[in-house]
Gaussian input, Z-matrix of N, CA and C with variables (Angstrom, degrees):
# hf/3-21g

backbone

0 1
 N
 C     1     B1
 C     2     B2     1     A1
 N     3     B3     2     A2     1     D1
 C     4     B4     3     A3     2     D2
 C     5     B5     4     A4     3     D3
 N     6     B6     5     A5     4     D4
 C     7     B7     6     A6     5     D5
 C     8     B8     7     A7     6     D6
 N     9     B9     8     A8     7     D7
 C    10    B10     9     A9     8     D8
 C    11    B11    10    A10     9     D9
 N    12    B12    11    A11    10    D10
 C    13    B13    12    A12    11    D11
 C    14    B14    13    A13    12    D12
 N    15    B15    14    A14    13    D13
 C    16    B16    15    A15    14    D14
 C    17    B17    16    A16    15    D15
 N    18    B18    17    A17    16    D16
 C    19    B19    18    A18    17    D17
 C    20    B20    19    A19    18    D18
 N    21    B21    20    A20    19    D19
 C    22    B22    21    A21    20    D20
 C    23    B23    22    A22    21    D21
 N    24    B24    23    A23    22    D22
 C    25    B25    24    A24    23    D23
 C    26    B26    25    A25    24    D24
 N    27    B27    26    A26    25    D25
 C    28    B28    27    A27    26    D26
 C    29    B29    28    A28    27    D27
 N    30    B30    29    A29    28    D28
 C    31    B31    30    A30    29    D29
 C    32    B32    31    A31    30    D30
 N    33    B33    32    A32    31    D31
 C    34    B34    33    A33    32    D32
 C    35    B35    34    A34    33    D33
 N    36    B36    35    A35    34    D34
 C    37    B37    36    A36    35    D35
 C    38    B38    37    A37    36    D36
 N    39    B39    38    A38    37    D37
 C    40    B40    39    A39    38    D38
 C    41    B41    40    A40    39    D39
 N    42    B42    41    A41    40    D40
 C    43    B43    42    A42    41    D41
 C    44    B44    43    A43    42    D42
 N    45    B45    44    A44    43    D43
 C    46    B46    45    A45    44    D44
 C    47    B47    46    A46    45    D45
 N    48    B48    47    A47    46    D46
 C    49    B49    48    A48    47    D47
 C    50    B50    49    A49    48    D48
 N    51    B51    50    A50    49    D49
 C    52    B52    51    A51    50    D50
 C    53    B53    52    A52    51    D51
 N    54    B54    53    A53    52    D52
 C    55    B55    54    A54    53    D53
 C    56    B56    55    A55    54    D54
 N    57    B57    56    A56    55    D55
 C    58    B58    57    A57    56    D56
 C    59    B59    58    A58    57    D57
 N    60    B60    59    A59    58    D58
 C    61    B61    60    A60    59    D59
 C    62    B62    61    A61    60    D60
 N    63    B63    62    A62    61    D61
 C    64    B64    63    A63    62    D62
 C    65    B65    64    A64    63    D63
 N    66    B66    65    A65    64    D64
 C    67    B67    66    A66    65    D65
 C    68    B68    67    A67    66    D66
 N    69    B69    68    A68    67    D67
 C    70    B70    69    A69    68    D68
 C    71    B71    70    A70    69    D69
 N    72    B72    71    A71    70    D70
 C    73    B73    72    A72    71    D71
 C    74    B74    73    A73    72    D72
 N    75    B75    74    A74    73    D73
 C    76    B76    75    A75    74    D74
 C    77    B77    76    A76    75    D75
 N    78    B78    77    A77    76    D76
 C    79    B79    78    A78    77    D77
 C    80    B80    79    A79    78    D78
 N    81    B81    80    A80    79    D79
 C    82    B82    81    A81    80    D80
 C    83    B83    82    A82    81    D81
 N    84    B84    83    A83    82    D82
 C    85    B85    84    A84    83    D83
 C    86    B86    85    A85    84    D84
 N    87    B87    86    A86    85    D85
 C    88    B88    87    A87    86    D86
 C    89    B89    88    A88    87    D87
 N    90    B90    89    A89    88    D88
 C    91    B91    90    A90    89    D89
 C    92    B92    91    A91    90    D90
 N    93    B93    92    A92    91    D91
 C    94    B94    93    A93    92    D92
 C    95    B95    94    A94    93    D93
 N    96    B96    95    A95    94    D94
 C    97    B97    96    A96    95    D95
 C    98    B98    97    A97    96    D96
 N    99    B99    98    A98    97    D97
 C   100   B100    99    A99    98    D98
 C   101   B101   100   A100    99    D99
 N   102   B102   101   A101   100   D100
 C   103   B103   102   A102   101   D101
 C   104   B104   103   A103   102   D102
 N   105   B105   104   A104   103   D103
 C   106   B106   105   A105   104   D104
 C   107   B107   106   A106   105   D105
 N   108   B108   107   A107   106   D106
 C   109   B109   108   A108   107   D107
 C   110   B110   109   A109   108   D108
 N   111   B111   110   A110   109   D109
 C   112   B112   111   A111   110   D110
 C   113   B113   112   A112   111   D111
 N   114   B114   113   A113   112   D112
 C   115   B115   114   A114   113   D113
 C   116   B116   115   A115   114   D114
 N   117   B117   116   A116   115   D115
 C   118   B118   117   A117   116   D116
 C   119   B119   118   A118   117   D117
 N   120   B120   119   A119   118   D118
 C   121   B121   120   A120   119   D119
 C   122   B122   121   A121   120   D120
 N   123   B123   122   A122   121   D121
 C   124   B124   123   A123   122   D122
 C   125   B125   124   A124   123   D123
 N   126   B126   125   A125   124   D124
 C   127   B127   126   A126   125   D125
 C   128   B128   127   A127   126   D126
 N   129   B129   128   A128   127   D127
 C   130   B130   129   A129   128   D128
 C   131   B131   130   A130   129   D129
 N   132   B132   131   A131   130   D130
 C   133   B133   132   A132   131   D131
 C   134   B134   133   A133   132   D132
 N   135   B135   134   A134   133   D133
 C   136   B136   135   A135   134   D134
 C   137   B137   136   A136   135   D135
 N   138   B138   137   A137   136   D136
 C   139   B139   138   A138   137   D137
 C   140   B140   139   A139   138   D138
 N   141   B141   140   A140   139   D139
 C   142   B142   141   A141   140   D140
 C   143   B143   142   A142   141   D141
 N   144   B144   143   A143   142   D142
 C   145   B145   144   A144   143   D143
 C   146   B146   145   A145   144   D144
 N   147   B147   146   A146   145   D145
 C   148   B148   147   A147   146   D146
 C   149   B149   148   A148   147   D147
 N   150   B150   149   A149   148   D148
 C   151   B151   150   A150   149   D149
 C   152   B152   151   A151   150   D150
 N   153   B153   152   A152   151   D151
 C   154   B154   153   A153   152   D152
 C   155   B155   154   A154   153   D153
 N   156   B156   155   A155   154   D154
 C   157   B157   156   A156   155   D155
 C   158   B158   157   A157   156   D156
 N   159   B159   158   A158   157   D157
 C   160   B160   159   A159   158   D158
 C   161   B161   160   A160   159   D159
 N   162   B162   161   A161   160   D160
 C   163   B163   162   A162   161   D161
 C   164   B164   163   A163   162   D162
 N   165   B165   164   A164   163   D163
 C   166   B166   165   A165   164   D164
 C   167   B167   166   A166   165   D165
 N   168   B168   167   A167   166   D166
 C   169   B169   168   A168   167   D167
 C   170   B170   169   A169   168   D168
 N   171   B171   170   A170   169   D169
 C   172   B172   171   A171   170   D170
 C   173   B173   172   A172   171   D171
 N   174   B174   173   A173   172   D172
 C   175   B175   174   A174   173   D173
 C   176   B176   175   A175   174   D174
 N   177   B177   176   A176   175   D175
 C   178   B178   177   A177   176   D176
 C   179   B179   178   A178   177   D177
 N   180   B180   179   A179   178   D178
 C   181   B181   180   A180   179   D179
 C   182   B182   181   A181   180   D180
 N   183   B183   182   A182   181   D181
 C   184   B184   183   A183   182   D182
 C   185   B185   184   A184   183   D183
 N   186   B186   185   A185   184   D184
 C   187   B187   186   A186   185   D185
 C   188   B188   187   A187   186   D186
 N   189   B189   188   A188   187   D187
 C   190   B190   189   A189   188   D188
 C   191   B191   190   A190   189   D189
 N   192   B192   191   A191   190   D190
 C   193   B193   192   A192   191   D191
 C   194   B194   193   A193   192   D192
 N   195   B195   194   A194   193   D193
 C   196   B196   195   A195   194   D194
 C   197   B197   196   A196   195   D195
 N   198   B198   197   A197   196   D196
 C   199   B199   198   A198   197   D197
 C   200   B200   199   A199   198   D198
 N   201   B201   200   A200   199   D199
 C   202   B202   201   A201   200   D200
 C   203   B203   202   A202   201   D201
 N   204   B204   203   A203   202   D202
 C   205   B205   204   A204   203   D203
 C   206   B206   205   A205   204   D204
 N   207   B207   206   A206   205   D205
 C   208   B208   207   A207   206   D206
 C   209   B209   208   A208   207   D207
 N   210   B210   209   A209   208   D208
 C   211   B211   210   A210   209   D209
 C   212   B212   211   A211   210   D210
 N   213   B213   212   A212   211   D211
 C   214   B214   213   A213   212   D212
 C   215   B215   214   A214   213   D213
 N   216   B216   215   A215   214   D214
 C   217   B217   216   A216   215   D215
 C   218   B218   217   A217   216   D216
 N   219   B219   218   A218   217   D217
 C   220   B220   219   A219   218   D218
 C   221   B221   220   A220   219   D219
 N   222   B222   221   A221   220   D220
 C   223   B223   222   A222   221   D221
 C   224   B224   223   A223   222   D222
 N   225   B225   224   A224   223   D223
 C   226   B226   225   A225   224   D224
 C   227   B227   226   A226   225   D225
 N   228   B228   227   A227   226   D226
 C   229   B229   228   A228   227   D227
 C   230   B230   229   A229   228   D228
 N   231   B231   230   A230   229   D229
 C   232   B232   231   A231   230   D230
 C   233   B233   232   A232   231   D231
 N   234   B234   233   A233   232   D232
 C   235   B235   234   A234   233   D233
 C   236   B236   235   A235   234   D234
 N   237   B237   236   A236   235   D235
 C   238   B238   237   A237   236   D236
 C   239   B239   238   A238   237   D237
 N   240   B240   239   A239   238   D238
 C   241   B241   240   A240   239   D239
 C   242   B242   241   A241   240   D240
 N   243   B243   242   A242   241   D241
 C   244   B244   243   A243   242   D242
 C   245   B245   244   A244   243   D243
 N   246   B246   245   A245   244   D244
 C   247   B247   246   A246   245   D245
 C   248   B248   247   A247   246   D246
 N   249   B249   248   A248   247   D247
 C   250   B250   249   A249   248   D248
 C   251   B251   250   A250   249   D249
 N   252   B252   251   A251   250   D250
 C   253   B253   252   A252   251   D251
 C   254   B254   253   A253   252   D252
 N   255   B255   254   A254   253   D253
 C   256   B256   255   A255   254   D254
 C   257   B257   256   A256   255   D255
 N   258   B258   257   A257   256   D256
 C   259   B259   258   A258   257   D257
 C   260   B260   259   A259   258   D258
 N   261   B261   260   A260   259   D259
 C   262   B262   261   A261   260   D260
 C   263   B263   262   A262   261   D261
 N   264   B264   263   A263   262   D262
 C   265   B265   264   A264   263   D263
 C   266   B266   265   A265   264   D264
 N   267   B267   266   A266   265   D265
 C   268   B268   267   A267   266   D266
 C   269   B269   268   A268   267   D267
 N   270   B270   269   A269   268   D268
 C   271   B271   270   A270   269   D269
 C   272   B272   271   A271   270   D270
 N   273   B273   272   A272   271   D271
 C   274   B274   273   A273   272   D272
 C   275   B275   274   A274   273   D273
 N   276   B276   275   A275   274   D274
 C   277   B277   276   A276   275   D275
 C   278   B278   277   A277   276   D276
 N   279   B279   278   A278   277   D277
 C   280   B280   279   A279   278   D278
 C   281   B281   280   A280   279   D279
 N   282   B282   281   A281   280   D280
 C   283   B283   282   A282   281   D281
 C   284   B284   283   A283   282   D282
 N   285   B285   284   A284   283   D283
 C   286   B286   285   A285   284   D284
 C   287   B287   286   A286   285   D285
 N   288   B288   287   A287   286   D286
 C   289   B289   288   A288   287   D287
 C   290   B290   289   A289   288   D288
 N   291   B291   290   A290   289   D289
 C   292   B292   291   A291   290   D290
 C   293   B293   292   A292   291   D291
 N   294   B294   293   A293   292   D292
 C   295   B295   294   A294   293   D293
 C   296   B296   295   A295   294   D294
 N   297   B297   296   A296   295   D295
 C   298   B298   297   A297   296   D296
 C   299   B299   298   A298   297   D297
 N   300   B300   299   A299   298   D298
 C   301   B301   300   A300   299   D299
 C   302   B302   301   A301   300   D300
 N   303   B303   302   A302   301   D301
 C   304   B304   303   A303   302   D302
 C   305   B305   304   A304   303   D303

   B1=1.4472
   B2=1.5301
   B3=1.3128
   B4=1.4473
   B5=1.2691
   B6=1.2668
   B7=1.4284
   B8=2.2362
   B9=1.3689
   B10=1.3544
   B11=1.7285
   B12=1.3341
   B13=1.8154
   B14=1.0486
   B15=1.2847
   B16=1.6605
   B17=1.8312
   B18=1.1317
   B19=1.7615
   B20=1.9745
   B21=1.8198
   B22=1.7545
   B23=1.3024
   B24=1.4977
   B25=1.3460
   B26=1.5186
   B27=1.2408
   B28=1.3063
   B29=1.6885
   B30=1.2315
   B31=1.6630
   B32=1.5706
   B33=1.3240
   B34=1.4609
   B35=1.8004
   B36=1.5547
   B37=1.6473
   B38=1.0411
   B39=1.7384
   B40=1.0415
   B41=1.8374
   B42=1.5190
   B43=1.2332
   B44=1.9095
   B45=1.6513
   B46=1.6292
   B47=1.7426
   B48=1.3683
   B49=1.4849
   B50=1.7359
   B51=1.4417
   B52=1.2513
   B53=1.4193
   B54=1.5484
   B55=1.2263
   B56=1.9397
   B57=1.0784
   B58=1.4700
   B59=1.5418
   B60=1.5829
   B61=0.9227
   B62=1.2408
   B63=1.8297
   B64=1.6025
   B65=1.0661
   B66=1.4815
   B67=1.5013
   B68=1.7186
   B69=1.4044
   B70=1.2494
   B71=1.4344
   B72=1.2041
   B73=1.4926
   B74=1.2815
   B75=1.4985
   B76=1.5539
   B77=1.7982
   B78=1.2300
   B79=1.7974
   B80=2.1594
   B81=1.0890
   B82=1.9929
   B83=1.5092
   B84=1.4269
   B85=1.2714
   B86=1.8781
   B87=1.2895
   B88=1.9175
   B89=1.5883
   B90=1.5255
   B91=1.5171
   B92=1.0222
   B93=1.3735
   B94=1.2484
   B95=2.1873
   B96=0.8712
   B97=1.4320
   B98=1.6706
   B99=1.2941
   B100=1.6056
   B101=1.1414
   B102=1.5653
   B103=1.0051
   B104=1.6739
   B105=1.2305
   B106=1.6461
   B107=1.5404
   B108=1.3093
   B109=1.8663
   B110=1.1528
   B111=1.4866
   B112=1.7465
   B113=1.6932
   B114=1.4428
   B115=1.8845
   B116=1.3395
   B117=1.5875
   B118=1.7002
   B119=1.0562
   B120=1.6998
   B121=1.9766
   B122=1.9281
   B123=1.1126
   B124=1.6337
   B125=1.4619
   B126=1.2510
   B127=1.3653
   B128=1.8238
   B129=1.2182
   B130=1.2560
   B131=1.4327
   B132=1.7116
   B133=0.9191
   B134=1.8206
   B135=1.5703
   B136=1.7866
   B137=1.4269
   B138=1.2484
   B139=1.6720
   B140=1.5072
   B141=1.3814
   B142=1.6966
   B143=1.6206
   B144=1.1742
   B145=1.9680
   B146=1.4333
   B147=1.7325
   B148=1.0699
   B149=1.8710
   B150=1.2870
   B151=1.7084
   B152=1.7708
   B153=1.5223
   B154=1.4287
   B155=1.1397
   B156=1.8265
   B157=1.2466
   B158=1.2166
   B159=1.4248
   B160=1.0252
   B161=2.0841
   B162=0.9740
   B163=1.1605
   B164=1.8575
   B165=1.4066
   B166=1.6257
   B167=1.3447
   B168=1.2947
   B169=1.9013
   B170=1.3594
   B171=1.6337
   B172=1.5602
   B173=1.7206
   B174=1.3275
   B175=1.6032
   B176=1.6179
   B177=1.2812
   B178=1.2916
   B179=1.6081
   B180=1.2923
   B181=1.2530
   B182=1.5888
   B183=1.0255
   B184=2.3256
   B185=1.7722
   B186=1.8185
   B187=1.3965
   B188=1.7295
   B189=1.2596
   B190=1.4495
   B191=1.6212
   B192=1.3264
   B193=1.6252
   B194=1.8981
   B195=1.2597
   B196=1.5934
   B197=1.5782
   B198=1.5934
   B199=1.6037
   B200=1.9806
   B201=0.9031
   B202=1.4152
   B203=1.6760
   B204=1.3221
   B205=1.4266
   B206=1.9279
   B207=1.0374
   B208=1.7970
   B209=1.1786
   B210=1.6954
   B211=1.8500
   B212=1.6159
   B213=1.2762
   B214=1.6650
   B215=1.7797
   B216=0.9471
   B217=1.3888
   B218=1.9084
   B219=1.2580
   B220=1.8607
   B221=1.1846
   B222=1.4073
   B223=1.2508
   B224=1.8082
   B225=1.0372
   B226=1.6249
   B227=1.6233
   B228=1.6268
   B229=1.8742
   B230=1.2703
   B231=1.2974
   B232=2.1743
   B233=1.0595
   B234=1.2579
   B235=1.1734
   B236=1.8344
   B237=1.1862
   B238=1.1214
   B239=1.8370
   B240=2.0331
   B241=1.5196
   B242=1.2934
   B243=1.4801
   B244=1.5150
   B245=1.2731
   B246=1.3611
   B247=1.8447
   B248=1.3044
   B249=1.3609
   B250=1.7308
   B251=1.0740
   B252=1.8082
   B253=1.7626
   B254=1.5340
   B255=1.5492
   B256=1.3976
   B257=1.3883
   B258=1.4064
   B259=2.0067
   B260=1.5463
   B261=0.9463
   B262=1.9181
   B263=1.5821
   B264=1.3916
   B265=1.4903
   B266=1.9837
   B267=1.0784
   B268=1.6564
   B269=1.3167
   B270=1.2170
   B271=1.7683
   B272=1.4656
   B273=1.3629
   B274=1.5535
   B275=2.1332
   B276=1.3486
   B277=1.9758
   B278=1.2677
   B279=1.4143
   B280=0.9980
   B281=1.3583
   B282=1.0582
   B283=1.4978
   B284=1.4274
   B285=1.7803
   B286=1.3095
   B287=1.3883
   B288=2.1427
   B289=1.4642
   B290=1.4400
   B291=1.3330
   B292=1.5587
   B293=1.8023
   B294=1.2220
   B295=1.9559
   B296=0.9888
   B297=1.6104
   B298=1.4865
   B299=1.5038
   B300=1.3926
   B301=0.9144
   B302=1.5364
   B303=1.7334
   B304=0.9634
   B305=1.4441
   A1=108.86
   A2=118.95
   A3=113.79
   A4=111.86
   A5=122.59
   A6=111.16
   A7=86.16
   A8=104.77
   A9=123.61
   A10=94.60
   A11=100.81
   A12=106.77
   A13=119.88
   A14=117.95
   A15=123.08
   A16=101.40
   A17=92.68
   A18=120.26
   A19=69.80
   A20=88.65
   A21=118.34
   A22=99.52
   A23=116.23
   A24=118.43
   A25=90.60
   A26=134.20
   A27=134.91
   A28=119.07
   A29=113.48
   A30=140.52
   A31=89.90
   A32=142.07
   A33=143.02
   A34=90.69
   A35=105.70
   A36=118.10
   A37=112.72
   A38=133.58
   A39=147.52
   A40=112.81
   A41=113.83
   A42=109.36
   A43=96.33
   A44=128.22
   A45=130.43
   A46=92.54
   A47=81.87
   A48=86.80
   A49=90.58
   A50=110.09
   A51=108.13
   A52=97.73
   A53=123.66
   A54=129.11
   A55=106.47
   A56=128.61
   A57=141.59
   A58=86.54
   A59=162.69
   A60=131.44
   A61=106.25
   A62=103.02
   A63=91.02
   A64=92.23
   A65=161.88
   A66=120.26
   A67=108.24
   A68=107.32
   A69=111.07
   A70=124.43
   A71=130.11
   A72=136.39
   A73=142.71
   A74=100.43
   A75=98.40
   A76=82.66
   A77=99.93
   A78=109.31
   A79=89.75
   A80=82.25
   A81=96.24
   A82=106.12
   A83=146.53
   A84=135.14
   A85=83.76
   A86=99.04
   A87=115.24
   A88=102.60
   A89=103.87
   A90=125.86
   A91=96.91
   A92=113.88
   A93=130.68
   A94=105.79
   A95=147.16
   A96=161.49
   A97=100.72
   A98=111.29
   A99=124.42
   A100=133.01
   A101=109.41
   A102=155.16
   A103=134.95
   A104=88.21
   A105=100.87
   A106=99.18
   A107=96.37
   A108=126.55
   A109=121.59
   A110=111.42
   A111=118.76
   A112=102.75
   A113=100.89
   A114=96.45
   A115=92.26
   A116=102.11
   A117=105.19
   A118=116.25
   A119=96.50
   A120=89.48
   A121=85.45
   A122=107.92
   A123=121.99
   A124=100.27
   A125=121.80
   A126=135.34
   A127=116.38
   A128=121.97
   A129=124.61
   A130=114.82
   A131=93.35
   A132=135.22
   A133=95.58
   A134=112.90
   A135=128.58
   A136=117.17
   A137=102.76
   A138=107.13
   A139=139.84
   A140=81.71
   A141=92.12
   A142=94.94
   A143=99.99
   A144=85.27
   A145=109.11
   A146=114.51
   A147=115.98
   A148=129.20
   A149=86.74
   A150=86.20
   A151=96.66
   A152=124.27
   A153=128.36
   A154=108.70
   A155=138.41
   A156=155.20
   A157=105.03
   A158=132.89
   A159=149.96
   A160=115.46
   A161=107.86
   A162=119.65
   A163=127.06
   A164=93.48
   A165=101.36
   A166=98.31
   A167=113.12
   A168=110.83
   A169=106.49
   A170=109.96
   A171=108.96
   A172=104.58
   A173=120.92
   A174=115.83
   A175=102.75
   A176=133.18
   A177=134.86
   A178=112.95
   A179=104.04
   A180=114.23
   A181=102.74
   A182=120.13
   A183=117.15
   A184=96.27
   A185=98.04
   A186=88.40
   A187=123.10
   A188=138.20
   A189=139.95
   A190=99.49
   A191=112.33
   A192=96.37
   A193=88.06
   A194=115.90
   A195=108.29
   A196=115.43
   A197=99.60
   A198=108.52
   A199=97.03
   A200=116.17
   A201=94.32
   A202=121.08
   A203=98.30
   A204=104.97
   A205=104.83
   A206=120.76
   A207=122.12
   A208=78.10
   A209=98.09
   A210=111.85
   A211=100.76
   A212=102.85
   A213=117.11
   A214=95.00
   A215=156.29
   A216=142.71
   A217=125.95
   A218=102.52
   A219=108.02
   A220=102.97
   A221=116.35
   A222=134.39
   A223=130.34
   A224=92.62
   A225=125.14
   A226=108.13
   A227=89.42
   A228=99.44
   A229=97.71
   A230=124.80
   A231=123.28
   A232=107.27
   A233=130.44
   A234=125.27
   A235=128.44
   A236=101.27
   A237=133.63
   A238=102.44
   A239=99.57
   A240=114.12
   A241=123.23
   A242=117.71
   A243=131.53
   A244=123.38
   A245=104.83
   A246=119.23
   A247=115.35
   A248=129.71
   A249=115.43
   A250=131.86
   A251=111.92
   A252=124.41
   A253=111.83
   A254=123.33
   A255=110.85
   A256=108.61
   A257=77.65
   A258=114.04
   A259=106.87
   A260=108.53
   A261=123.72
   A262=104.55
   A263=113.60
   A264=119.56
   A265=105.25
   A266=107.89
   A267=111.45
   A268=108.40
   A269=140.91
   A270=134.51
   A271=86.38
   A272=129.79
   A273=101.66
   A274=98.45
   A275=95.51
   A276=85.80
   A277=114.40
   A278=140.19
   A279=150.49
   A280=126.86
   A281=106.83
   A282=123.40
   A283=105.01
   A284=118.79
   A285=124.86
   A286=109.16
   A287=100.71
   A288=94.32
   A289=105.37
   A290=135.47
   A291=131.32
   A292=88.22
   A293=90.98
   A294=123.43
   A295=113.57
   A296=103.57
   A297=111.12
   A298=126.07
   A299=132.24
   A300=126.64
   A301=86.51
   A302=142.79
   A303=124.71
   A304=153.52
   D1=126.53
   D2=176.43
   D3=-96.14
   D4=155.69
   D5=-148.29
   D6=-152.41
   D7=122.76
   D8=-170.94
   D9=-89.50
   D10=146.13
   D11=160.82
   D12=-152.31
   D13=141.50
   D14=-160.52
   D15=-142.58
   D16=143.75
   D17=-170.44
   D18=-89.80
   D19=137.57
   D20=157.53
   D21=-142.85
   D22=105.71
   D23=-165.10
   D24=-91.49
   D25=-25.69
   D26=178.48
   D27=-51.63
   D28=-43.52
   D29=-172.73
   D30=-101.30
   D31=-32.83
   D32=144.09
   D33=89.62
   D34=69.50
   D35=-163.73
   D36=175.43
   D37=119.89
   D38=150.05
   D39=-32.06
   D40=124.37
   D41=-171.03
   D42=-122.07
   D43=132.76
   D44=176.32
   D45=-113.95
   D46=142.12
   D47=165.75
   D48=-142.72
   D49=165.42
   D50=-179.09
   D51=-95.41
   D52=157.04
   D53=-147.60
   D54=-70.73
   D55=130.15
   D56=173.98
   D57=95.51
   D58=12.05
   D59=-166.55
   D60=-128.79
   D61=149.16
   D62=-172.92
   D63=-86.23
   D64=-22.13
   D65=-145.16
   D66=-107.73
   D67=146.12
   D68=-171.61
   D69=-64.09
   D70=109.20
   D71=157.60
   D72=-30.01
   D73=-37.98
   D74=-158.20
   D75=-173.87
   D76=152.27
   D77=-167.47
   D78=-143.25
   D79=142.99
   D80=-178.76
   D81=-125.19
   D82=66.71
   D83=-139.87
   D84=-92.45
   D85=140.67
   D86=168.76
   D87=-126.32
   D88=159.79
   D89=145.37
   D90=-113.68
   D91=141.36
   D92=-157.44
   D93=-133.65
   D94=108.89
   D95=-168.24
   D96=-104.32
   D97=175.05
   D98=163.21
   D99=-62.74
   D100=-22.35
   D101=-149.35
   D102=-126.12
   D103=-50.76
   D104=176.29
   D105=-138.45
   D106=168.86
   D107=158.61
   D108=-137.47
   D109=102.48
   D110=176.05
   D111=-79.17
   D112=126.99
   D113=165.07
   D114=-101.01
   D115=148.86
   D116=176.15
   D117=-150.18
   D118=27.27
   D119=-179.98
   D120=-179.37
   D121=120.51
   D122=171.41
   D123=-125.74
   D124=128.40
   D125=164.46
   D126=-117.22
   D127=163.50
   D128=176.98
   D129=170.02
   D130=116.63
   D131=-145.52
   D132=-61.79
   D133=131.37
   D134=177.95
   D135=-25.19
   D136=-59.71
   D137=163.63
   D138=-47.48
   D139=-23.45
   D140=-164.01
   D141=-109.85
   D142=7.80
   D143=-176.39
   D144=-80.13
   D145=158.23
   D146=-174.12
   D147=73.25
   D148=-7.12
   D149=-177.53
   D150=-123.48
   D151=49.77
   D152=143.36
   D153=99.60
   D154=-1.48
   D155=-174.63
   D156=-52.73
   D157=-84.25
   D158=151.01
   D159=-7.38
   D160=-79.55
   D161=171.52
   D162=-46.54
   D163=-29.80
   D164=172.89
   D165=-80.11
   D166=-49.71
   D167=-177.03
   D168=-39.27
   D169=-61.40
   D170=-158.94
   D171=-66.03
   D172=-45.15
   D173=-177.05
   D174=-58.22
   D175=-76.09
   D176=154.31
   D177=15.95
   D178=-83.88
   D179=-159.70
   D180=-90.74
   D181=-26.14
   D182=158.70
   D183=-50.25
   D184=-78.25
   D185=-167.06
   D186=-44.96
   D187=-21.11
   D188=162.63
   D189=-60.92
   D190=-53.11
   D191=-154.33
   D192=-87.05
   D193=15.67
   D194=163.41
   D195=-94.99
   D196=-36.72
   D197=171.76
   D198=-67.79
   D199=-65.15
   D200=-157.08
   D201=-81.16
   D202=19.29
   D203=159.10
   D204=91.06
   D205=46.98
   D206=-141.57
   D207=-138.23
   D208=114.93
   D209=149.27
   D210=-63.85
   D211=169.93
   D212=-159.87
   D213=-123.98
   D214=111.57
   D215=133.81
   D216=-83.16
   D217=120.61
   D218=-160.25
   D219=-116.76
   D220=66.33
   D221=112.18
   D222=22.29
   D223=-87.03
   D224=159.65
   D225=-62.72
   D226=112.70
   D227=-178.84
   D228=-48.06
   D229=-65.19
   D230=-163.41
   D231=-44.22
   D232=-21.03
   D233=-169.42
   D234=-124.09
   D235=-0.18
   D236=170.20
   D237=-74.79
   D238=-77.41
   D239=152.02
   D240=-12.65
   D241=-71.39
   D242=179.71
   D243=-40.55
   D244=-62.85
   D245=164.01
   D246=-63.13
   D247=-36.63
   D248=154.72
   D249=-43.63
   D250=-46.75
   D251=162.31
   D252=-58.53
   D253=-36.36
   D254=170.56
   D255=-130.40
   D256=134.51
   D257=-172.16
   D258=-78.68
   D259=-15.86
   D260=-173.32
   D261=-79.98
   D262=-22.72
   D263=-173.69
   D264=-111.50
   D265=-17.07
   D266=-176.70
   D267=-61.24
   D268=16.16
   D269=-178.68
   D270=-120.26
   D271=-14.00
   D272=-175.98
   D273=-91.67
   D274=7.16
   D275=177.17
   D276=-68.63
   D277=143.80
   D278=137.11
   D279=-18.88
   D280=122.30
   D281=178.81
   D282=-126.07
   D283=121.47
   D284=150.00
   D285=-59.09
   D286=121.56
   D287=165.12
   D288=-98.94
   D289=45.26
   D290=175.03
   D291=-104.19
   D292=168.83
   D293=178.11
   D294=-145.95
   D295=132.61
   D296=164.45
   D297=-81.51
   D298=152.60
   D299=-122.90
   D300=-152.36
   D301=100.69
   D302=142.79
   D303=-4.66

């Protein structure tokens, strides 16, 4: 199943639909900064589980916050998960550059 994904920065959430269909599949909700993009909520819809929904969101929306230069904070277990399974996406995580300090 090929599965389309589109940035709605308005609704501020990754939207999948499976290809020709209108109704939405799978939702990737972010806060989004200058700086960073927290995902903090992936849903996908009963029907559609297991057939790649999920997985297009998270590549989708890494590769954007890789093009536009966007630390990643994953928030959201699926997606937290996801980037553990791929090592190719783990340099865009967030790192606190503060220290604690005795």
């Amino acid at each position: 199943m090929a599965v389309e994904v589109s940035d709605v920065p308005e609704a501020k959430r990754y939207e999948a639909r499976a290809e020709g269909e209108s109704k939405v599949a799978g939702i990737a909700d972010y806060i989004r900064t200058t700086e960073l993009v927290a995902f903090v909520h992936t849903e996908v819809s009963p029907e559609y589980e297991g057939r790649g929904v999920g997985a297009a969101l998270a590549r989708t929306a890494l590769d954007e916050a890789r093009a536009a230069n966007l630390r990643v904070l994953a928030t959201c277990p699926f997606f937290a998960g996801w980037i553990a399974r791929h090592p190719e996406y783990q340099d865009l995580l967030y790192q606190s550059r503060s220290s604690v300090s005795d």
